[in-house]
NUPADREN-909750 format. One record per residue (C-alpha): residue number from 1; residue in three letters; x, y, z. Coordinates in steps of 0.5 Angstrom, whole numbers, plus 500, padded with zeros to 3 digits. Each point is the difference from the previous one (the first is absolute). Layout:
N
<tido><fiba>NUM</fiba><vexlo>ALA</vexlo><X>X</X><Y>Y</Y><Z>Z</Z></tido>
...
//
This chain:
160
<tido><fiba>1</fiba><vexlo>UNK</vexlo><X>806</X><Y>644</Y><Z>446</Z></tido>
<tido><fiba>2</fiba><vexlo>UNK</vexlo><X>501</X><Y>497</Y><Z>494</Z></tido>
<tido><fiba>3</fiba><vexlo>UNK</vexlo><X>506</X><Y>495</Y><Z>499</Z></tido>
<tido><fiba>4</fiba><vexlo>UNK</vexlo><X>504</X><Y>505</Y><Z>494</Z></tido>
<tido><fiba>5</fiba><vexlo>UNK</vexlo><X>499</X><Y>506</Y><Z>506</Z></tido>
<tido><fiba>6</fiba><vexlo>UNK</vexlo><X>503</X><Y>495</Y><Z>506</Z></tido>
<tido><fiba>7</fiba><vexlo>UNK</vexlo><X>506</X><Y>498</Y><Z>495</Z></tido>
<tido><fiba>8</fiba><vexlo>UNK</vexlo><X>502</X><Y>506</Y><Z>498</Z></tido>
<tido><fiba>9</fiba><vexlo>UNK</vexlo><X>500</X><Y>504</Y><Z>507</Z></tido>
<tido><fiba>10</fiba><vexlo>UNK</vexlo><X>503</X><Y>494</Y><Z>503</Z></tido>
<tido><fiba>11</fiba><vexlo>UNK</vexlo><X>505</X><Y>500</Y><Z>495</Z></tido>
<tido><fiba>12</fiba><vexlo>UNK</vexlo><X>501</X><Y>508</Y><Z>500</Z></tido>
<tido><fiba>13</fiba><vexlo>UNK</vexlo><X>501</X><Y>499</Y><Z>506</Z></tido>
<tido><fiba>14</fiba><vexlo>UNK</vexlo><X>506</X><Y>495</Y><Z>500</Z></tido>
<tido><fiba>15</fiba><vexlo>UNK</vexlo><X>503</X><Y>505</Y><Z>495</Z></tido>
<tido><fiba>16</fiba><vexlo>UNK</vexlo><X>499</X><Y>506</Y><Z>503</Z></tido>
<tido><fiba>17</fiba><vexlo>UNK</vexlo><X>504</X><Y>497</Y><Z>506</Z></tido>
<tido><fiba>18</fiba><vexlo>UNK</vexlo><X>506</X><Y>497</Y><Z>497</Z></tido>
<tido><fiba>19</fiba><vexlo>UNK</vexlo><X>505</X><Y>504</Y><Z>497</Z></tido>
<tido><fiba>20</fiba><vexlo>UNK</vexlo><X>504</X><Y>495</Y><Z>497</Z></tido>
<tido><fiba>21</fiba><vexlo>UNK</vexlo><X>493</X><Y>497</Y><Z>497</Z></tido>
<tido><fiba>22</fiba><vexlo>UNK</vexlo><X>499</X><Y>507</Y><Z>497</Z></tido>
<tido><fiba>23</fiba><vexlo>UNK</vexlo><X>507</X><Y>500</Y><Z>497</Z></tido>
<tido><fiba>24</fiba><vexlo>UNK</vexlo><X>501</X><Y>492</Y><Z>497</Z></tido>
<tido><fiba>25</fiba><vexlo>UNK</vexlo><X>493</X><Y>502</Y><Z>498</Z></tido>
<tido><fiba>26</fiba><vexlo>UNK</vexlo><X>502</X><Y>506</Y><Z>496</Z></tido>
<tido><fiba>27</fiba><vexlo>UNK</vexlo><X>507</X><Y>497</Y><Z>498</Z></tido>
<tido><fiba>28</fiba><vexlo>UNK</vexlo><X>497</X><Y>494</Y><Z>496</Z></tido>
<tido><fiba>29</fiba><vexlo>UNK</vexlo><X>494</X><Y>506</Y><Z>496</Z></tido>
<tido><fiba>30</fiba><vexlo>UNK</vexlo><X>505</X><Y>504</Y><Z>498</Z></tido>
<tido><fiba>31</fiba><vexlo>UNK</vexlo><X>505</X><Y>495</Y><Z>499</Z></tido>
<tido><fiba>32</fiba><vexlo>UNK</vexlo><X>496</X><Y>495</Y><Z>496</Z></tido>
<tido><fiba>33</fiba><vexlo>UNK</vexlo><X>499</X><Y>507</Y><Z>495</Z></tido>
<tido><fiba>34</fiba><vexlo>UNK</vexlo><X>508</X><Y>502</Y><Z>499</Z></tido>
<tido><fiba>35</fiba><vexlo>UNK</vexlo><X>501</X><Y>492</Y><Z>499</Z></tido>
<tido><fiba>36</fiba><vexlo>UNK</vexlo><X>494</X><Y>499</Y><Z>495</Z></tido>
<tido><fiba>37</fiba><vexlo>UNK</vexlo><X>499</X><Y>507</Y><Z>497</Z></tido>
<tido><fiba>38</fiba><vexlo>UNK</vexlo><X>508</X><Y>501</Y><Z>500</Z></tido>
<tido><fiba>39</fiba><vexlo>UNK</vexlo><X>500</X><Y>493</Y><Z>495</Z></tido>
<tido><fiba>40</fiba><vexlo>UNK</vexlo><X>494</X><Y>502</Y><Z>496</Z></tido>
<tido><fiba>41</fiba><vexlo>UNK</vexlo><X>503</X><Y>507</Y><Z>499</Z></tido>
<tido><fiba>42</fiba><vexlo>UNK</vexlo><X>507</X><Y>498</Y><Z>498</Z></tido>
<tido><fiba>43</fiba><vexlo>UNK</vexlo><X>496</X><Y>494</Y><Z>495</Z></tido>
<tido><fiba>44</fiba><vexlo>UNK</vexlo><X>496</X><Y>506</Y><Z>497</Z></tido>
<tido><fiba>45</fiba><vexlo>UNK</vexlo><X>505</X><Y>504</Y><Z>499</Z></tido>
<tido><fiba>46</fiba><vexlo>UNK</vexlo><X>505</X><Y>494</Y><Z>497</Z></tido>
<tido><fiba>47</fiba><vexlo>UNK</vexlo><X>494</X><Y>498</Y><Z>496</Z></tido>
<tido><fiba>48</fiba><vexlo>UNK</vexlo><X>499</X><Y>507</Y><Z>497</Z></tido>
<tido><fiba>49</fiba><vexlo>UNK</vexlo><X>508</X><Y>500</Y><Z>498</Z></tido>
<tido><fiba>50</fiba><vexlo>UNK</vexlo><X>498</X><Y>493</Y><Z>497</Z></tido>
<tido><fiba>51</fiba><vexlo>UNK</vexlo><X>494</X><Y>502</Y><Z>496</Z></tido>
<tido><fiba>52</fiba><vexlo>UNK</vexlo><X>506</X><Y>505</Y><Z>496</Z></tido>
<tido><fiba>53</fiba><vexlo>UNK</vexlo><X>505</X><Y>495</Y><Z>500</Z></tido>
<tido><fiba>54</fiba><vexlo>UNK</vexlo><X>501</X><Y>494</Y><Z>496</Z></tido>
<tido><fiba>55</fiba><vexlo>UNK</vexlo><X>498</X><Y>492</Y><Z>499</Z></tido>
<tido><fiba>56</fiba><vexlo>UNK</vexlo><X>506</X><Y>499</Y><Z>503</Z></tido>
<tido><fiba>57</fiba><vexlo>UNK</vexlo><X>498</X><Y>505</Y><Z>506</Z></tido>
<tido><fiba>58</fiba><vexlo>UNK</vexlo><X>493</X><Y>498</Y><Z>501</Z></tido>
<tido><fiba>59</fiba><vexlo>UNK</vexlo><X>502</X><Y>493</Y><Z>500</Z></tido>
<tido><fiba>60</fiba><vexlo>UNK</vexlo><X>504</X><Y>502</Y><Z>507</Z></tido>
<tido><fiba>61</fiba><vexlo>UNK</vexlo><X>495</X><Y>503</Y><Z>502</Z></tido>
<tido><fiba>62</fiba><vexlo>UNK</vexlo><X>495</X><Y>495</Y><Z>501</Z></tido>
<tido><fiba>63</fiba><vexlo>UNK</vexlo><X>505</X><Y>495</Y><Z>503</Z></tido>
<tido><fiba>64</fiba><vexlo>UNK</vexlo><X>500</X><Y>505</Y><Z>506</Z></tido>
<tido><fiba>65</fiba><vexlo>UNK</vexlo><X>493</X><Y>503</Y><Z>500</Z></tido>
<tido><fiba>66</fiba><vexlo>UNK</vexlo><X>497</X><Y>492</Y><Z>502</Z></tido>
<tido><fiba>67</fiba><vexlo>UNK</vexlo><X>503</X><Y>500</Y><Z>507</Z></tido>
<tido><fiba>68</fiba><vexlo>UNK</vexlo><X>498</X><Y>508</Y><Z>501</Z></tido>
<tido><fiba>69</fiba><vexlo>UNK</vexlo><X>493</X><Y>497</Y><Z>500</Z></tido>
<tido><fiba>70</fiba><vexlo>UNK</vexlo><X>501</X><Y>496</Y><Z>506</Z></tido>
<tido><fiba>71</fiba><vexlo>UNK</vexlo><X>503</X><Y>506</Y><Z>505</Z></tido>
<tido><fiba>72</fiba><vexlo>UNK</vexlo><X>495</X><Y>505</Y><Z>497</Z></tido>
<tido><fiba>73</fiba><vexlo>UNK</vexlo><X>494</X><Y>495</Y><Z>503</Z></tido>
<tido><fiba>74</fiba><vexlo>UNK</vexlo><X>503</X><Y>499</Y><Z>506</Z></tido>
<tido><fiba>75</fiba><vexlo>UNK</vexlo><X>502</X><Y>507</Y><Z>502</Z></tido>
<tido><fiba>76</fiba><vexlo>UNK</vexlo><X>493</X><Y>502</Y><Z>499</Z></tido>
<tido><fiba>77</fiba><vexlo>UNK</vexlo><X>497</X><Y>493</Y><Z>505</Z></tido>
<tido><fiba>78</fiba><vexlo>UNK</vexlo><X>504</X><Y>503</Y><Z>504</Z></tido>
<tido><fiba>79</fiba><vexlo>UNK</vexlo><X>499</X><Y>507</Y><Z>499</Z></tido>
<tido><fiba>80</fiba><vexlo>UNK</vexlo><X>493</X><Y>498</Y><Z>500</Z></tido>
<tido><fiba>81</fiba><vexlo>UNK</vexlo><X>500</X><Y>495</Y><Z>507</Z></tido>
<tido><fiba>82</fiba><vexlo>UNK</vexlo><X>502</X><Y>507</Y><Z>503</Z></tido>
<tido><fiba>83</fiba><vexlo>UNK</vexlo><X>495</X><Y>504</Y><Z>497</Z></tido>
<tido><fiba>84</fiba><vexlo>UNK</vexlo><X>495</X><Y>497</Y><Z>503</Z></tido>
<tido><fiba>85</fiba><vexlo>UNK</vexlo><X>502</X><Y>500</Y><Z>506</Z></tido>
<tido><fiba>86</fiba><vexlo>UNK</vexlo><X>501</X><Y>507</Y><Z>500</Z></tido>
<tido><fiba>87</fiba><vexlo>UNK</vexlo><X>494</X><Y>501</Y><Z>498</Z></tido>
<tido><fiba>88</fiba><vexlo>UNK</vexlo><X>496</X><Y>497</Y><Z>505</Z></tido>
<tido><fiba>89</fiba><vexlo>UNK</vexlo><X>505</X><Y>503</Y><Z>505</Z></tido>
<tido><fiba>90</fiba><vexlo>UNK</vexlo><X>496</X><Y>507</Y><Z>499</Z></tido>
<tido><fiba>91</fiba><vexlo>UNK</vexlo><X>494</X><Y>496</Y><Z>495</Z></tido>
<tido><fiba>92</fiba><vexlo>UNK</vexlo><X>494</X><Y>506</Y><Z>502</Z></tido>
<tido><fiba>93</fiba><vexlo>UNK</vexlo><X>506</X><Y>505</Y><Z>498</Z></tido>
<tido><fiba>94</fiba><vexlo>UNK</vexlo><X>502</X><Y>497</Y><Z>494</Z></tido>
<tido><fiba>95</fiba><vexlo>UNK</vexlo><X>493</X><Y>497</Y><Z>497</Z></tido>
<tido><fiba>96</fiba><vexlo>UNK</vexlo><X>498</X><Y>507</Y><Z>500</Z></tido>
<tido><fiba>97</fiba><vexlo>UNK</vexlo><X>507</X><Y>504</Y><Z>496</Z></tido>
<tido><fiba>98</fiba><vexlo>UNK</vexlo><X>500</X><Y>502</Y><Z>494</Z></tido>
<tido><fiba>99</fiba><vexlo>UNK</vexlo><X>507</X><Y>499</Y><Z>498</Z></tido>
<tido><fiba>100</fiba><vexlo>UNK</vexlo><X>499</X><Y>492</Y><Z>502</Z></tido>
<tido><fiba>101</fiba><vexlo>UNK</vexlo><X>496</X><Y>499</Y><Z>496</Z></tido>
<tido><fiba>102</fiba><vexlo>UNK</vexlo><X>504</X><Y>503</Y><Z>493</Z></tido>
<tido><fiba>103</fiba><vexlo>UNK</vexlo><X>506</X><Y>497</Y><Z>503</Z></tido>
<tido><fiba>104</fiba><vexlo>UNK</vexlo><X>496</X><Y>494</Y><Z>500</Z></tido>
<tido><fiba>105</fiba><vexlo>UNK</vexlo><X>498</X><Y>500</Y><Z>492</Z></tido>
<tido><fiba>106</fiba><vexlo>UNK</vexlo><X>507</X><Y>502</Y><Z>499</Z></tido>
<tido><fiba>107</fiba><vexlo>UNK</vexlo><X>501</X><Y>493</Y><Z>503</Z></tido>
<tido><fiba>108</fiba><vexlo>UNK</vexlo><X>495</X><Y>496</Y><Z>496</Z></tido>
<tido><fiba>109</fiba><vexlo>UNK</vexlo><X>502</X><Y>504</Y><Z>494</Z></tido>
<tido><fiba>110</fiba><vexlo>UNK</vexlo><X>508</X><Y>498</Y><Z>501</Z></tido>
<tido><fiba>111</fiba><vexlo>UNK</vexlo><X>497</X><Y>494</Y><Z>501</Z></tido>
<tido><fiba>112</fiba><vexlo>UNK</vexlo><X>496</X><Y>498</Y><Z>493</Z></tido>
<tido><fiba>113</fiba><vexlo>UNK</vexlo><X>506</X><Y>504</Y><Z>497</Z></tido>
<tido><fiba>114</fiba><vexlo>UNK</vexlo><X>504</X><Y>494</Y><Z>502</Z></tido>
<tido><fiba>115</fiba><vexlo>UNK</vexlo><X>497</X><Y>496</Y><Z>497</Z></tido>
<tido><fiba>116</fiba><vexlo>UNK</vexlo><X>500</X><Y>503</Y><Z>494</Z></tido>
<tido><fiba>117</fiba><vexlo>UNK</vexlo><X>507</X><Y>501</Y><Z>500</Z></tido>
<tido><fiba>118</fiba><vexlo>UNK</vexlo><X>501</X><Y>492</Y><Z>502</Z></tido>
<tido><fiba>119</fiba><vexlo>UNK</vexlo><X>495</X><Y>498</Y><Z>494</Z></tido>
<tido><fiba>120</fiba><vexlo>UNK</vexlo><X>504</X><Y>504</Y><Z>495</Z></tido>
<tido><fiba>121</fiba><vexlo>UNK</vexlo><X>506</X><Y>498</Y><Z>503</Z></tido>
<tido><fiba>122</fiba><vexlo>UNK</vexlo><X>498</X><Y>492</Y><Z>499</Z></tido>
<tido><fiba>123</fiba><vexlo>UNK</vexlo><X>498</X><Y>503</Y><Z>493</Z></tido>
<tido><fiba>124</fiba><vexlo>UNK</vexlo><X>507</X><Y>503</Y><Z>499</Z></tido>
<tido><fiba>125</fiba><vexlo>UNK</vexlo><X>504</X><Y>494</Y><Z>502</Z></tido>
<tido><fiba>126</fiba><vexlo>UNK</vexlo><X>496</X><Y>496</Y><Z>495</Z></tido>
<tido><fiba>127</fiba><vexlo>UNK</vexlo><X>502</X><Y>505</Y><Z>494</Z></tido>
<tido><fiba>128</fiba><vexlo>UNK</vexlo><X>495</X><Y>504</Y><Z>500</Z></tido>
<tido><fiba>129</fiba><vexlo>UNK</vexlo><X>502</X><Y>507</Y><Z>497</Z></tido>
<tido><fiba>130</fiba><vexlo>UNK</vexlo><X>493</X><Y>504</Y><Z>501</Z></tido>
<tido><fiba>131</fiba><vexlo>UNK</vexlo><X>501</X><Y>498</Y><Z>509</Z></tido>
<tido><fiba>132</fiba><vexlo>UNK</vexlo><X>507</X><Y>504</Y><Z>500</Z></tido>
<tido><fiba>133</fiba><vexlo>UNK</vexlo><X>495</X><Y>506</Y><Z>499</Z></tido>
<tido><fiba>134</fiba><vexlo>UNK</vexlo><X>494</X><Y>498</Y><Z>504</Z></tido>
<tido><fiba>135</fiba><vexlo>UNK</vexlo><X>507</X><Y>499</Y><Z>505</Z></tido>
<tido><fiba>136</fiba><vexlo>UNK</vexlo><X>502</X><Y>507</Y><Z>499</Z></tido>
<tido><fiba>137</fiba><vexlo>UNK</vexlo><X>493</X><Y>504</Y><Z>502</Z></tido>
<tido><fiba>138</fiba><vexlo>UNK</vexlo><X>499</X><Y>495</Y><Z>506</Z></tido>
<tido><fiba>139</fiba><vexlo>UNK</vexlo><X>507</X><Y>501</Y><Z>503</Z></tido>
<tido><fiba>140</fiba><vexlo>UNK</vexlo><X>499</X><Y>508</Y><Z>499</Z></tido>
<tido><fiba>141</fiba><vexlo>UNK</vexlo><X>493</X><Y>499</Y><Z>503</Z></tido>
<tido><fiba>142</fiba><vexlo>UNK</vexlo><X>504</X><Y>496</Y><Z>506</Z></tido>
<tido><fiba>143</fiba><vexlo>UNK</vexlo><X>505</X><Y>506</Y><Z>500</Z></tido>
<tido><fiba>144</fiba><vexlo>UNK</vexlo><X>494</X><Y>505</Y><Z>501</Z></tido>
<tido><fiba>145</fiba><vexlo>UNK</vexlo><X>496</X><Y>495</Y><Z>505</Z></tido>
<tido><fiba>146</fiba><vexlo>UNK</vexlo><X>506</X><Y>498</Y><Z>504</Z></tido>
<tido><fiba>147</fiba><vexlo>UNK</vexlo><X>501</X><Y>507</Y><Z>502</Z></tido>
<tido><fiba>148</fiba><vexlo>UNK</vexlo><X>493</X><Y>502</Y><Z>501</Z></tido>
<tido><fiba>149</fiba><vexlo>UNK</vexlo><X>499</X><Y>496</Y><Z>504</Z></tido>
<tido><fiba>150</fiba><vexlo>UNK</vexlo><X>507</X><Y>500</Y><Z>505</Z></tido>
<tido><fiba>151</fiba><vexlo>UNK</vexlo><X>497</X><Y>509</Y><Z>500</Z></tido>
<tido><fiba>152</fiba><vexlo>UNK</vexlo><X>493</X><Y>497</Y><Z>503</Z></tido>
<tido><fiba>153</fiba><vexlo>UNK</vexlo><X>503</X><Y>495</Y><Z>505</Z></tido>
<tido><fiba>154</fiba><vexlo>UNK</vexlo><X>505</X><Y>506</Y><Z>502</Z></tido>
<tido><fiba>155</fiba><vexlo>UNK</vexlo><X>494</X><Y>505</Y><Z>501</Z></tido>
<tido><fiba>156</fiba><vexlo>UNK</vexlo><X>495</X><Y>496</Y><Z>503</Z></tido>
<tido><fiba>157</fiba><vexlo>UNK</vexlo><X>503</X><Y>499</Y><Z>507</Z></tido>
<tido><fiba>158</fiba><vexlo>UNK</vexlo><X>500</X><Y>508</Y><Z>500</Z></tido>
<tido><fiba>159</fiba><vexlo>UNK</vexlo><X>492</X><Y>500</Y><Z>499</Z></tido>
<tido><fiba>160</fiba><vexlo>UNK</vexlo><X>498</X><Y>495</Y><Z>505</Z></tido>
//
């Protein structure tokens, strides 16, 4: 039996058995989405509200757009922590779903669209009007992803 195959039933196992593991485990998945994607949705939107406002507007806004960041990055470690856990507590089951792997794009394309808004938000800071509109499409974008993605996440566990 070949070392991943070991570790995974041995681990689907431990999970399987332990209604509390189960539990923690879950929580920290879908606890780790409402923190990250709850902050990253209600920054959308205030960047959304901001790109229509004025100087002034914007300016506050990008005072509190820096620590969204740091929250976001750290609910998607944890949300990502709990995912691979999940996954290789039934790994046959979910290599093999299709509705894995599209929430599995989503989440790279949430991810890379991250980074657009982190780059264009550092470009805004530093006074760089054009970023507000490459700010504004990835946050609508973000919007889009964030909820596609929970939709895949909710539909997967009826398909496994």
């Amino acid at each position: 039996m070949s070392t991943l195959a070991s570790i995974t039933e041995s681990w689907s196992s431990i999970y399987s058995n332990s209604w509390a593991l189960r539990s923690c485990i879950n929580f920290a998945h879908i606890g780790g989405l409402v923190g990250a994607g709850g902050c990253a949705i209600a920054a959308d939107r205030a960047t959304l509200i901001a790109y229509d406002g004025d100087l002034r507007q914007r300016n506050r806004h990008m005072e509190t757009f820096r620590g969204v960041h740091r929250v976001v990055v750290t609910g998607l470690a944890l949300v990502t922590l709990s995912g691979v856990l999940l996954m290789l507590a039934d790994l046959d089951a979910y290599l093999h779903a299709r509705v894995f792997w599209i929430k599995m794009a989503g989440v790279v394309a949430l991810t890379l669209n991250g980074f657009v808004i982190v780059r264009a938000g550092h470009r805004a800071e530093g006074g760089d009007d054009r970023s507000w509109r490459t700010l504004r499409r990835a946050s609508m974008a973000s919007l889009a992803l964030w909820f596609a993605t929970t939709l895949f996440g909710a539909v997967l566990p009826n398909v496994l």
